[in-house]
C-alpha positions as CSV (number, residue, x, y, z in Angstrom):
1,X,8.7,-11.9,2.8
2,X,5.9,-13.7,0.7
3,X,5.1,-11.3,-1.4
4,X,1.5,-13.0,-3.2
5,X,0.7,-13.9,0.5
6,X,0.8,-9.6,1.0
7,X,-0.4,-9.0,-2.5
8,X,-3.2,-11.0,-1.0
9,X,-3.9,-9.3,2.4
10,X,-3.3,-5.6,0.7
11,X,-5.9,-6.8,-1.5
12,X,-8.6,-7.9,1.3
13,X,-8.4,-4.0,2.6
14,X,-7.9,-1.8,-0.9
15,X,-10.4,-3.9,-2.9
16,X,-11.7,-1.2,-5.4
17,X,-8.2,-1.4,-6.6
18,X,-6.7,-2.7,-9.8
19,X,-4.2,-4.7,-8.8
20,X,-2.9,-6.8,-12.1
21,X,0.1,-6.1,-14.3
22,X,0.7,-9.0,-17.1
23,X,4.3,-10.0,-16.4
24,X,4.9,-8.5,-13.6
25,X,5.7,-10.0,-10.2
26,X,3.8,-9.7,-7.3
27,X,6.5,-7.8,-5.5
28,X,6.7,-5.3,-8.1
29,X,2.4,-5.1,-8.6
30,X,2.2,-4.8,-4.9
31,X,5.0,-1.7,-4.6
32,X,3.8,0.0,-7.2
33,X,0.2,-0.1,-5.1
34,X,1.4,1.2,-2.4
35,X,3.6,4.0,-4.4
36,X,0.4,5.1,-6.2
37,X,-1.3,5.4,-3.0
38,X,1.2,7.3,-1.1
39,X,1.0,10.0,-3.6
40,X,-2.2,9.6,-3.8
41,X,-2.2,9.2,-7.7
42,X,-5.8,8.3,-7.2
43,X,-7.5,11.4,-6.6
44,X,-7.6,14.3,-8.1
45,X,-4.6,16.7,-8.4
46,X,-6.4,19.5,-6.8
47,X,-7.6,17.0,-3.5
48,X,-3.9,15.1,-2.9
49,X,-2.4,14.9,0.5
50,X,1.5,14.9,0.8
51,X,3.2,12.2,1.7
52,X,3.0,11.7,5.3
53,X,-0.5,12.4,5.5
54,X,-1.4,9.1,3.7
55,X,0.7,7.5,4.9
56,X,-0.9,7.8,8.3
57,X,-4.1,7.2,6.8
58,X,-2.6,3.8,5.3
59,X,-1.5,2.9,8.6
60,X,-4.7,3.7,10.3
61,X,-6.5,1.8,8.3
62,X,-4.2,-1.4,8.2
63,X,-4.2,-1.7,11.9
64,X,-8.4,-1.2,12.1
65,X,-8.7,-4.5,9.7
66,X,-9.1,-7.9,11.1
67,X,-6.1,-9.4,9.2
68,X,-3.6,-11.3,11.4
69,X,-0.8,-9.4,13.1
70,X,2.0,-11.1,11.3
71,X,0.2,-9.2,8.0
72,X,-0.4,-6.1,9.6
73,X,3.3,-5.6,10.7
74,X,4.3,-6.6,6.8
75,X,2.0,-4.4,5.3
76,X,3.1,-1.4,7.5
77,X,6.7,-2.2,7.5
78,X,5.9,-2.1,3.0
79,X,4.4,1.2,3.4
80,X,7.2,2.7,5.9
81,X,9.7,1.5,3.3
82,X,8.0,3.4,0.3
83,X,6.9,6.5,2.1
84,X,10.9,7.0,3.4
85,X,11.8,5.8,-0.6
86,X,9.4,8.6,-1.7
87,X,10.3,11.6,0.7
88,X,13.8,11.1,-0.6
């Protein structure tokens, strides 16, 4: 999997997000993303949905964008890796 090719496309579709780490691989930059937005670390405590819930939304909103199919599959086969990591 290219992982800076992703890094890119993840980018084009979560674009208010700070997506940098200094050392860090783009592998690593781009799992912790997703991480982060499963558990929807980005809201407020009070506000976050489990799990599955964003998950779905992720998903959702992947397949609405206009990126290429071969990224879409990628990007959602990413996020169904960390949301089964997470609900371990």
């Amino acid at each position: 999997m290219d992982f800076t090719m992703i890094l890119g496309e993840y980018r084009r579709i979560w674009n208010n997000r700070l997506l940098e780490k200094e050392g860090e691989s783009d592998e690593a930059i781009l799992k912790e993303a997703i991480s982060r937005e499963l558990r929807d670390e980005n809201s407020h405590p009070r506000v976050r949905k489990p799990v599955l819930s964003k998950y779905h939304s992720a998903v959702k909103r992947i397949l609405a964008t206009s990126l290429p199919k071969e990224s879409k599959l990628e990007l959602i086969a990413l996020h169904t890796a960390m949301a089964e990591e997470l609900a371990q």
